[in-house]
C-alpha positions in Angstrom: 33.3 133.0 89.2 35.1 129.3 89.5 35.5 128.0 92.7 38.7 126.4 94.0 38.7 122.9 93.1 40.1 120.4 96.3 42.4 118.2 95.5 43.3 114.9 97.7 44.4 115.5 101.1 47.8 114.4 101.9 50.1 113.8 105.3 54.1 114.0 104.9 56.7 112.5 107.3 60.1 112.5 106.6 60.2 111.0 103.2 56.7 109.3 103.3 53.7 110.9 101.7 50.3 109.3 102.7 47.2 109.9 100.3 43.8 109.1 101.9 41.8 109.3 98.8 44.4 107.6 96.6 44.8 105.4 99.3 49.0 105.4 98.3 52.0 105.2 100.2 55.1 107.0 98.6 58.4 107.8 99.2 59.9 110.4 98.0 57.3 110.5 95.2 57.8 106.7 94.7 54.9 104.3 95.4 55.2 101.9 97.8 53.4 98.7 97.7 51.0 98.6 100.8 48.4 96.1 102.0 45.3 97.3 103.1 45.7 96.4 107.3 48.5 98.2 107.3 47.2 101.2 105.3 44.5 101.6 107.6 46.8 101.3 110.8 48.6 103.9 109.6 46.1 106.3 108.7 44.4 105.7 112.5 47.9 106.6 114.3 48.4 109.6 111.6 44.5 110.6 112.5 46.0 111.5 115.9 49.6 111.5 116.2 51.3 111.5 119.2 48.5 110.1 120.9 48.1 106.4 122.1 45.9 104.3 119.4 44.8 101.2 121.6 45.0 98.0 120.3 40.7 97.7 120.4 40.4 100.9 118.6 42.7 98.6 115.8 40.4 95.6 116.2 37.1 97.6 115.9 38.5 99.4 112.6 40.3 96.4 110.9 38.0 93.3 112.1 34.4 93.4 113.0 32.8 91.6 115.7 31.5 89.0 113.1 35.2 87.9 111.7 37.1 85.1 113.0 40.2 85.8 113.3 43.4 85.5 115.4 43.7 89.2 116.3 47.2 89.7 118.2 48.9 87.5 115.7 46.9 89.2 112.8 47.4 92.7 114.0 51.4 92.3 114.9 52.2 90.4 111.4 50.3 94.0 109.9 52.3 96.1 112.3 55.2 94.6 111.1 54.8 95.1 107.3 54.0 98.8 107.9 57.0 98.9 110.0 59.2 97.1 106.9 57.8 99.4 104.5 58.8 102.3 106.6 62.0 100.8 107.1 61.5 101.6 110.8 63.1 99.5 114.0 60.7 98.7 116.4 63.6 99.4 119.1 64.6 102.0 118.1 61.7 103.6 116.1 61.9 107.1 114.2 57.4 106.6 113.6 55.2 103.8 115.1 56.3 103.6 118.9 54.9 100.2 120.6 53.7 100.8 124.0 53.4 97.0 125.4 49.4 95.3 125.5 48.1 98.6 125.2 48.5 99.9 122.0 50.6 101.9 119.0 51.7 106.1 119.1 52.7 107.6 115.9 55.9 109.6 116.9 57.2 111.5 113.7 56.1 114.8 113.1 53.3 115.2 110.4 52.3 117.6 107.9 49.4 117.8 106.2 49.1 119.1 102.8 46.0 120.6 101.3 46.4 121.4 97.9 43.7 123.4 95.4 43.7 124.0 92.1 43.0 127.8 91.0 41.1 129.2 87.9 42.6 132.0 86.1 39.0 133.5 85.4 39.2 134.2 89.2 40.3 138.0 89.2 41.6 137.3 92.7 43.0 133.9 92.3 44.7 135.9 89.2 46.1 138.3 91.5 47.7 135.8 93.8 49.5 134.0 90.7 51.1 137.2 89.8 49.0 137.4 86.2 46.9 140.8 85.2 43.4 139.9 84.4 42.1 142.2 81.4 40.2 144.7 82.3 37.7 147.1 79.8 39.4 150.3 79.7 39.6 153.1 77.4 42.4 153.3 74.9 45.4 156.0 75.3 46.3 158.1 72.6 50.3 157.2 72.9 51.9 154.4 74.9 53.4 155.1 78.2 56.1 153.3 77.8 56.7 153.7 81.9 54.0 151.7 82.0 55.0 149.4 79.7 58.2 148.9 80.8 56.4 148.3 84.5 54.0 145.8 82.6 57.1 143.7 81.5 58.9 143.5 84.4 55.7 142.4 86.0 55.5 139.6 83.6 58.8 138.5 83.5 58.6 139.0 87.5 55.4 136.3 87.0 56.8 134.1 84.9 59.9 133.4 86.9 58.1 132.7 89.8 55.7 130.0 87.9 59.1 128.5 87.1 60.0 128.7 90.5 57.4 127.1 91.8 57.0 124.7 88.9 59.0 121.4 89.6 60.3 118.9 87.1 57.5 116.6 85.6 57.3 113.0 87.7 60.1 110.6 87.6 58.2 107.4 86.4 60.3 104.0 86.7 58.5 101.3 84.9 60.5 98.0 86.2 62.9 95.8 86.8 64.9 93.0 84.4 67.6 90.9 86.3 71.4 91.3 83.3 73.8 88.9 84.9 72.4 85.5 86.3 76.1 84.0 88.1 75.5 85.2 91.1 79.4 86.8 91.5 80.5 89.8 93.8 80.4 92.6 91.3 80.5 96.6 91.2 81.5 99.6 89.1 79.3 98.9 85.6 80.6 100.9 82.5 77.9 100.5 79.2 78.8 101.1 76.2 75.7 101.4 74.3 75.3 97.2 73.7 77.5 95.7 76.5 78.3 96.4 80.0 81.8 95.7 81.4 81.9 95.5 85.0 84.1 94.7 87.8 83.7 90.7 89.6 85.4 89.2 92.2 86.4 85.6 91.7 88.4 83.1 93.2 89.8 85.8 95.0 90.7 88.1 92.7 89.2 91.3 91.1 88.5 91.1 87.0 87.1 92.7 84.4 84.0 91.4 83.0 81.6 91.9 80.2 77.5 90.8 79.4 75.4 92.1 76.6 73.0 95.1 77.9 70.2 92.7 77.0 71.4 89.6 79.4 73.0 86.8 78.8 76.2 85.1 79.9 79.7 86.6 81.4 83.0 86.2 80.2 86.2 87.7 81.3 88.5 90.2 79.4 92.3 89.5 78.9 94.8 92.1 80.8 98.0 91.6 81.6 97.5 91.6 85.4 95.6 89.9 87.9 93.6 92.5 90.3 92.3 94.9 88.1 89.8 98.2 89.3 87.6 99.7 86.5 87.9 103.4 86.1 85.6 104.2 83.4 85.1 104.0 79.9 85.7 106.5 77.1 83.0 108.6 75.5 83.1 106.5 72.1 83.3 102.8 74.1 86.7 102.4 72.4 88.8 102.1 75.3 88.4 101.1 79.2 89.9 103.0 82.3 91.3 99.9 84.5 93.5 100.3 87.5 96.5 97.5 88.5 95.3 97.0 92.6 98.8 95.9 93.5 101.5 97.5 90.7 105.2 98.4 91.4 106.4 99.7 94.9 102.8 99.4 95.8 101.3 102.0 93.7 98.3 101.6 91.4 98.9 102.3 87.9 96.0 103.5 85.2 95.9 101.6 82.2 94.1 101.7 78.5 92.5 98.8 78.0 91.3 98.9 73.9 88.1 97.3 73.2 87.3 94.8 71.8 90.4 94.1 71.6 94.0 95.3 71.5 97.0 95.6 73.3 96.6 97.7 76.7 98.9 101.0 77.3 100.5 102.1 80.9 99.4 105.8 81.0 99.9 106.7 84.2 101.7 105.3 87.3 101.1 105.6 90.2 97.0 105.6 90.2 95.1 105.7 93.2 91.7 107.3 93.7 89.9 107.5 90.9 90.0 108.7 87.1 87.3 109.4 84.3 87.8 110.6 80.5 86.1 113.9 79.6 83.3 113.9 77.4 85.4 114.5 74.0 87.5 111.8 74.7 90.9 114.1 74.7 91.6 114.2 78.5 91.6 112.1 82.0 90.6 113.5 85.0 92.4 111.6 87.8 93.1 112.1 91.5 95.6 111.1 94.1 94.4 111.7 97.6 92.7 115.3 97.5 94.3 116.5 94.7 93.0 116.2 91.3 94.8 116.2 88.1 94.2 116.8 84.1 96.0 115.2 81.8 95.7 113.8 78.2 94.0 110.8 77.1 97.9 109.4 76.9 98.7 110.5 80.7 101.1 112.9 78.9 100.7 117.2 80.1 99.9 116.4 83.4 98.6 119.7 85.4 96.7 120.3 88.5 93.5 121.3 88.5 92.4 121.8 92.1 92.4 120.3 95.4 89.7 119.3 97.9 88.9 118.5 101.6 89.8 114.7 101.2 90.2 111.7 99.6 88.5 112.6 96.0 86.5 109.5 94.6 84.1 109.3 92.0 85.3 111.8 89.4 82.8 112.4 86.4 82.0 114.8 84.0 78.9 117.1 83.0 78.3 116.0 79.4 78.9 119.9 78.6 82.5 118.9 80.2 82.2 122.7 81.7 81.5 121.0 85.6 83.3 118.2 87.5 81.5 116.3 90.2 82.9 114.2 92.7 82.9 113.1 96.4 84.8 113.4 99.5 85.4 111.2 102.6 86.0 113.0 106.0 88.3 110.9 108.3 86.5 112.3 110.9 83.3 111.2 110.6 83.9 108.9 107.7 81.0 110.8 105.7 80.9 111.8 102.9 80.1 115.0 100.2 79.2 115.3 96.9 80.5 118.4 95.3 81.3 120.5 92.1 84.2 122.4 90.9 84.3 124.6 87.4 86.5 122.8 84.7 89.2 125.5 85.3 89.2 123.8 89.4 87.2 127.4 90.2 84.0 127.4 91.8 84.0 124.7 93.7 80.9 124.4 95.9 78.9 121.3 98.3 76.4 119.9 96.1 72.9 118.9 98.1 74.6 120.3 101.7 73.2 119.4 104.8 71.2 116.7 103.5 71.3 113.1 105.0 71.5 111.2 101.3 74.7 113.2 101.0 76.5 111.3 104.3 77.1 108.1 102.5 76.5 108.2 98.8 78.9 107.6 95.7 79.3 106.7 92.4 77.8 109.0 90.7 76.9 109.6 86.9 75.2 112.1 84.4 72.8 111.2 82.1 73.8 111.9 78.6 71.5 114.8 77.9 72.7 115.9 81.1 69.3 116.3 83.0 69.8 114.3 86.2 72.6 112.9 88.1 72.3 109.4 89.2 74.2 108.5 92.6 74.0 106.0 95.3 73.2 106.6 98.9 73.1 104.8 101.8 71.0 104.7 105.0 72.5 102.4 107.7 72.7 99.3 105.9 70.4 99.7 103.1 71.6 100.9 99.7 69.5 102.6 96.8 69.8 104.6 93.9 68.7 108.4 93.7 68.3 110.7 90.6 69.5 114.2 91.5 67.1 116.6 88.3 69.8 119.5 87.1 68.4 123.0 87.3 66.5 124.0 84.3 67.1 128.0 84.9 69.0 129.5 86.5 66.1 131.4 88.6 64.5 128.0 89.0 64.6 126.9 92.7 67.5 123.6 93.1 65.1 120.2 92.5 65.5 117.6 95.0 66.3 114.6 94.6 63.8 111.6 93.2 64.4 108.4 95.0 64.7 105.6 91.5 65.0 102.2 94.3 63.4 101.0 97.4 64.3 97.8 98.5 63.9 94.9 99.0 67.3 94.7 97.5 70.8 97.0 98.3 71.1 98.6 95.0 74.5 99.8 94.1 76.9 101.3 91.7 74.5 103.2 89.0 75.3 103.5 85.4 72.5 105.4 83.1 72.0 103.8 79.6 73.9 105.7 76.7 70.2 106.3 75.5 69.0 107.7 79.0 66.4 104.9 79.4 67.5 102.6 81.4 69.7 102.8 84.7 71.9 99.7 85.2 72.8 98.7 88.8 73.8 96.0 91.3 71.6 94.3 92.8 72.3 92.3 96.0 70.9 90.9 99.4 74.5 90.0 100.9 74.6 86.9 103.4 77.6 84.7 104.3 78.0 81.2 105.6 80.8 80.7 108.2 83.4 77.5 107.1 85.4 74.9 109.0 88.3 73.7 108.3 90.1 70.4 109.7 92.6 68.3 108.1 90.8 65.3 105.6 87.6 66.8 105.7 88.1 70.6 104.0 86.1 73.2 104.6 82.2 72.1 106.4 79.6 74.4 107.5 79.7 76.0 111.0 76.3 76.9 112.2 75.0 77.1 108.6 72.1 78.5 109.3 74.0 81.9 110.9 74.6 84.7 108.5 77.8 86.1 110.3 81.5 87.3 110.0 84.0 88.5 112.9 83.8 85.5 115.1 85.7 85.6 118.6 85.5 83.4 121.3 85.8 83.4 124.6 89.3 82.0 126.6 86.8 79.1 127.9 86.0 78.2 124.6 82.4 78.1 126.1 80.8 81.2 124.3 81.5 83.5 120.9 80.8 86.9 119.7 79.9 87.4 115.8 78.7 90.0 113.9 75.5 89.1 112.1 75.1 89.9 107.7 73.4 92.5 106.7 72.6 94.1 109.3 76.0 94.6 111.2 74.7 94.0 114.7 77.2 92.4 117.8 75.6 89.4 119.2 77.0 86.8 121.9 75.8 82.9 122.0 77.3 79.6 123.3 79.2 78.3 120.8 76.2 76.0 119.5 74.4 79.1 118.9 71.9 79.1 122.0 71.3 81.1 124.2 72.1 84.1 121.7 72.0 87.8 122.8 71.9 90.9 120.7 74.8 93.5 122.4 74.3 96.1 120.5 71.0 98.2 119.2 70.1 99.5 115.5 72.2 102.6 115.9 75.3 101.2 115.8 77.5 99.3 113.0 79.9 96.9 115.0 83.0 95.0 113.9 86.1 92.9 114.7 84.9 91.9 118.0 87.6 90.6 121.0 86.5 88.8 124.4 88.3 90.3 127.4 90.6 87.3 129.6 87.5 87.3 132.1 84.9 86.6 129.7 82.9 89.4 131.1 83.2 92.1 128.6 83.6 92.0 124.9 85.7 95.4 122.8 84.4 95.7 119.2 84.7 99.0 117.1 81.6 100.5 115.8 80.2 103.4 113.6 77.1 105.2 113.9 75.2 106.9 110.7 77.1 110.3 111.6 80.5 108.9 112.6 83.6 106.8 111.9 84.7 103.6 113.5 85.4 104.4 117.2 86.5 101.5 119.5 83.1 100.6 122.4 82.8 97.9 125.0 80.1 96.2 126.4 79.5 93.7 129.1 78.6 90.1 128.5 75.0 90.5 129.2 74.6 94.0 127.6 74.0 95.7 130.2 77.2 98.3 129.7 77.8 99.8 126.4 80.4 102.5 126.2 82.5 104.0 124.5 86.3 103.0 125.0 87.9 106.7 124.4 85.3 109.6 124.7 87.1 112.2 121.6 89.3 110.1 120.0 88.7 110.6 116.0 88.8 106.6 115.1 89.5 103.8 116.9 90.4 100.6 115.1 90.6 96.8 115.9 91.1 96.9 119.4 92.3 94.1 121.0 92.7 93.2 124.6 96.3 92.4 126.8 96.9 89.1 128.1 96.1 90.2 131.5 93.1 92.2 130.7 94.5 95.9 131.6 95.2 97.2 128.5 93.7 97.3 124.7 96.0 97.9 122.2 94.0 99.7 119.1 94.9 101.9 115.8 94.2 105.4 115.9 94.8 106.2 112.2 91.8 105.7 109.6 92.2 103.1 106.6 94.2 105.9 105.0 96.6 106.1 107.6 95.6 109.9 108.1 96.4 111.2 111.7 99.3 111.9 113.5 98.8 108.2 115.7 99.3 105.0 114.8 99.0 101.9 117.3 98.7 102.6 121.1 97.5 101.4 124.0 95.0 102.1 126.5 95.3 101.9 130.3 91.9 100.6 131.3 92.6 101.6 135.0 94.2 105.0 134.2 92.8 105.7 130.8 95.7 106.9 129.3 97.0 106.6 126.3 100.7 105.7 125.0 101.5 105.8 121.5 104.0 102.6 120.0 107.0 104.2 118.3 107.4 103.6 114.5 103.7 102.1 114.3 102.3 105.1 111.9 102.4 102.5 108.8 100.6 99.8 110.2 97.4 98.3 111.3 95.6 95.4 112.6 97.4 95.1 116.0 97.3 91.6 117.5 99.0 90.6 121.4 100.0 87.5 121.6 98.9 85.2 124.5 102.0 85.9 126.5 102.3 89.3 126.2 105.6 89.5 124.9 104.9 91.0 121.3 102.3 92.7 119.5 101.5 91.9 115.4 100.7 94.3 112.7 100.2 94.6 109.0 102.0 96.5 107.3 100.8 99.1 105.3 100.4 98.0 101.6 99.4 94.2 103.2 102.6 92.6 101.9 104.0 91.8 105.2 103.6 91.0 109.1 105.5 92.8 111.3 106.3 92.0 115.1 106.8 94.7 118.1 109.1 93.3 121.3 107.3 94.6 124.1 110.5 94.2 126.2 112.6 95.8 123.3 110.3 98.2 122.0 111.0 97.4 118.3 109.6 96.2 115.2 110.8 93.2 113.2 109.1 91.9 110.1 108.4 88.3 110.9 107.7 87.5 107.1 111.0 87.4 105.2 109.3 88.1 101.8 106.0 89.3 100.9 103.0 87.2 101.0 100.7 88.4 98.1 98.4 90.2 100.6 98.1 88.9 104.2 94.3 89.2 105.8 93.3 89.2 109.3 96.2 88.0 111.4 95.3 85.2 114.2 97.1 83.9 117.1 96.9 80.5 117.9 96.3 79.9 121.1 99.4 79.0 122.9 101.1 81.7 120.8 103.8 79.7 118.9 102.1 80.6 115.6 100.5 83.2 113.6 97.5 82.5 111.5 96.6 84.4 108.5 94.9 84.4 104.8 96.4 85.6 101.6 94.0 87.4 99.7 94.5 89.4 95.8 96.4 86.1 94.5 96.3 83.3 92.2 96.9 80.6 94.5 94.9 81.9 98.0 95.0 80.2 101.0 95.5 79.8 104.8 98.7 80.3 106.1 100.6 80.4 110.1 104.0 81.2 110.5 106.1 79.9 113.3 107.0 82.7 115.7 110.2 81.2 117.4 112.0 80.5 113.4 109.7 82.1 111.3 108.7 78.7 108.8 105.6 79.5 107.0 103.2 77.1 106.5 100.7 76.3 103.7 97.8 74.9 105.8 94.5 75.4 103.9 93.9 76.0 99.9 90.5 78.5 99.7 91.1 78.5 95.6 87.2 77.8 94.4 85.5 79.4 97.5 83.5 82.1 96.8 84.4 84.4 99.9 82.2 86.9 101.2 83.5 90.8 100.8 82.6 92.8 103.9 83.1 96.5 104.9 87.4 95.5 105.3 87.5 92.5 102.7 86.9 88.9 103.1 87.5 87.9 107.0 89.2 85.3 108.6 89.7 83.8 111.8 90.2 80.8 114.4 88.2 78.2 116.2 89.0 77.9 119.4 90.8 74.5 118.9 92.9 76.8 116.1 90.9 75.7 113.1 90.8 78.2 110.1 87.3 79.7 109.9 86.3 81.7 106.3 82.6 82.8 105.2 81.6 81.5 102.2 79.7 84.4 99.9 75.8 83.0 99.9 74.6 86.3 98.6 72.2 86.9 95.7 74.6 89.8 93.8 73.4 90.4 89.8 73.5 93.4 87.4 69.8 94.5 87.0 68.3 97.3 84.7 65.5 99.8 85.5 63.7 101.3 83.0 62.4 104.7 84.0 60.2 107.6 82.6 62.8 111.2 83.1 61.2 114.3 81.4 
């Protein structure tokens, strides 16, 4: 009789996977690259989890008492790779809790996995896999074709459940190579078999661009509008989807743009979501808010197809073109879900629900022969690319998903290969460096060795508040950069932060991994973090009074969705009073005397003013300004400060409150600006200065080969 054979023993948390005989790290079936201190450390604190591994035990294991080494340095620099290849926060730790001089706990919970292999010769091991053994018998004069018909169903029975257990063979990827080398802001890559057009932002403005699928260098295409968005691309690589940012009455229109060359056809106006061509060719699928739409290739026969629970983005096609997936944004939580509706708009059903990669993923894409769907998800402030395997039968048990990227770059924006080998993506490891200006010098670096947007300083001009790149953390420093203080922890994503009149307390709003932005405060020396309105769905650029007894905030998400628009908070009675008319706009600003409040209005064309005393708006722009950016008092309030962004010519502007004269003050033409989570910011010193972070970031296409039975 054969014997069970063992096979490695293996311990899974969360996504990890450690093999003691293999001696690999994975995640999510990926290996991860592992030195062997931190190996070992981890398989001591996974020996005994939830128990205290002192730092001797370490020592005795890792060093022995003939090496020379320093051991606390040594030991913490391993600590801290395993940590980094967890992707865990020592602060705030989901596996390896540090418990000061004494030792290391592991803290997740653990499973191990024993796994044998079984021999079919093995009546009983036969039994347990569902499959008859033969056995000698003598042979009937007719069939019983009761039993027969028992027989088969037992079969079939035992065949669907070896496909039910059975998984998809092993996603393999084999490398990287590096497409693009021009170190642009890019996004949204469309192949067409030999080159890949993509969207870049330069100088301020969004284009289309093109490189071979092999590398090389990047030129721009010719449209007839400045600000495009790229859609998609048709089946055959004859035409481009491409989207006018900024069109008529402050729509977006969908164009055809013919490649390589031709003259580009309005199809539909207005655009706004997103669109894709179906897999013939024939049709568009487009949406506008939750609704999507079918239409032909020519925008003509426009018909509804179905609508969903939000903002639809991400539209694209099964390559059967029977299924449409897409994704969803919930305002009230600013998460997102993948899901899938029947061509007909029937069906439609939560792809993956309940799981975590789900909460902030996009862009996704089938593979041409239709076998995995490639998407993009994000976890805090890393991005990486995820291959979702289709079901092979329809008794088979749903696949999870196979994790393609891990670090140390965000990857973004996945596009498979039209031959379903490679999987081109954005690469990127964003940092920004913060700009000066002052008249007859230009622009100079302000603490250039700070990777930070959002500045704010205090009244005193003694101390500022920034919020650091990548990693979206509020810190608080004199304005030399000493004495620095991190406000906030690893749980929450902070932005836009204002320093109360006192100094003593700084309002910033913030997101979590589960929620949208909701406006916090926190004390100057962290020791008070809270939020500002306990229920509120969002809560927007806050912004403190003159006298420090009021914020004024937006209550309406980026898609102005909500019944609120602007209000103000009582700090001492913490009510709440709405601002009349203020449902269309966003950024609120006081000014230093109290007297008005700014805004932006809704398509970014124009700044508006509300007279406290009156209770009115006024637009204090007389004409549109391309597309104004972060508003900024100066500091004695006679003039407003803000950036034109989306243009040919951008630049820094203020505007004189008293007669409304604008003012050309700064030229940022030919500075590569840093694109955050709301654009490219903008702000004041406090001796009024423009401030603008320069884009230092390391941002190319790249391709992964991969392995995909």
């Amino acid at each position: 009789m054969a014997q069970p054979v063992a096979k490695p023993r293996q311990q899974r948390f969360g996504l990890y996977e450690l093999d003691l005989d293999a001696r690999e790290l994975r995640k999510s079936g990926i290996r991860i690259k592992l030195q062997e201190q931190p190996f070992q450390i981890l398989a001591m604190l996974l020996e005994r989890p939830g128990e205290i591994v002192t730092r001797d035990e370490l020592q005795k294991r890792l060093w022995p008492a003939d090496t020379f080494v320093d051991f606390d340095l040594s030991l913490n620099s391993a600590v801290k790779k395993l940590r980094q290849a967890l992707n865990d926060d020592s602060d705030n730790p989901r596996f390896i809790e540090t418990l000061y001089r004494r030792g290391y706990r592991f803290i997740g919970p653990v499973t191990e996995i024993e796994r044998f292999a079984v021999s079919l010769s093995d009546p009983a091991a036969a039994r347990l896999m569902s499959v008859p053994v033969p056995i000698a018998t003598a042979q009937p004069k007719r069939a019983n074709w009761k039993l027969i018909a028992l027989g088969s169903l037992f079969l079939l029975a035992a065949a669907a459940a070896v496909l039910w257990l059975s998984s998809p063979g092993q996603v393999r990827v084999l490398g990287y190579r590096q497409i693009t080398h021009d170190g642009q802001d890019k996004s949204v890559i469309a192949p067409d078999g030999e080159r890949l057009y993509f969207l870049e932002f330069e100088n301020d403005q969004f284009k289309i661009a093109q490189v071979s699928a092999n590398g090389g260098e990047t030129s721009f295409l010719s449209i007839p509008f400045s600000n495009a968005h790229l859609a998609g691309i048709s089946p055959d690589g004859s035409d481009l989807l491409v989207a006018h940012l900024k069109g008529e009455g402050a729509t977006r229109a969908l164009w055809s743009l013919p490649l390589p060359a031709g003259t580009p056809r309005r199809i539909l106006d207005p655009y706004v979501n997103s669109a894709a061509y179906s897999p013939d060719g024939r049709q568009i699928v487009f949406s506008r808010g939750a609704e999507i739409f079918l239409s032909n290739a020519d925008g003509s026969a426009i018909g509804r197809m179905t609508t969903a629970t939000g903002d639809v983005s991400g539209l694209a096609f099964s390559p059967d073109g029977k299924r449409l997936r897409f994704f969803t944004s919930d305002p009230d939580d600013a998460l997102s879900q993948m899901w899938e509706v029947r061509r007909d708009g029937s069906g439609m059903k939560k792809i993956l629900p309940g799981n975590r990669l789900t909460a902030f993923s996009c862009c996704g894409h089938w593979t041409r022969d239709g076998k995995y769907y490639i998407f993009q998800s994000t976890d805090g402030t890393s991005s990486n690319i995820w291959a979702l395997p289709e079901k092979r039968h329809w008794f088979s048990r749903t696949p999870d998903p196979v994790q393609l990227t891990n670090g140390p770059l965000d990857f973004q924006f996945p596009a498979p290969s039209n031959d379903g080998k490679k999987v081109f993506m954005v690469g990127s490891q964003p940092r920004g460096e913060v700009l000066r200006y002052q008249a007859g010098s230009g622009f100079t670096p302000f603490l250039p060795s700070l990777s930070a947007i959002d500045f704010s300083f205090s009244p005193d001009g003694q101390w500022m508040s920034y919020v650091t790149v990548p990693d979206f953390r509020l810190w608080r420093s004199r304005i030399d950069g000493s004495l620095a203080l991190q406000l906030t922890n690893s749980s929450i994503f902070a932005e836009l932060p204002r320093w109360s009149p006192d100094s003593k307390q700084i309002v910033f709003m913030g997101r979590t991994e589960t929620s949208n932005f909701h406006a916090y405060v926190v004390s100057f020396d962290a020791s008070d973090l809270h939020e500002l309105i306990p229920g509120a769905t969002v809560g927007f650029d806050p912004g403190w009074s003159p006298d420090g007894k009021s914020i004024v905030l937006c209550l309406s998400d980026m898609a102005f969705r909500g019944e609120q628009g602007i209000a103000i908070f009582d700090v001492a009675s913490q009510e709440l009073t709405d601002i009349p008319n203020s449902k269309a706009y966003f950024s609120p600003r006081w000014s230093p005397d109290g007297k008005y409040i700014a805004a932006i209005t809704k398509d970014s064309s124009k700044i508006v003013l509300y007279d406290m005393a009156k209770q009115t708006w006024t637009e204090l722009t007389r004409k549109p300004v391309d597309e104004v950016g972060y508003p900024s008092w100066s500091r004695d309030g006679q003039y407003l400060y803000f950036d034109s962004i989306f243009t040919d010519s951008p630049a820094f502007f203020r505007i004189r409150i008293p007669d409304g004269k604008l003012e050309r003050i700064a030229e940022l033409r030919g500075i590569r600006r840093l694109m955050a989570n709301f654009g490219s910011w903008a702000g004041l010193a406090p001796d009024d200065s423009p401030l603008v972070v320069r884009d230092i970031s390391n941002k190319e296409i790249y391709a992964l080969d991969w392995q995909a039975p």
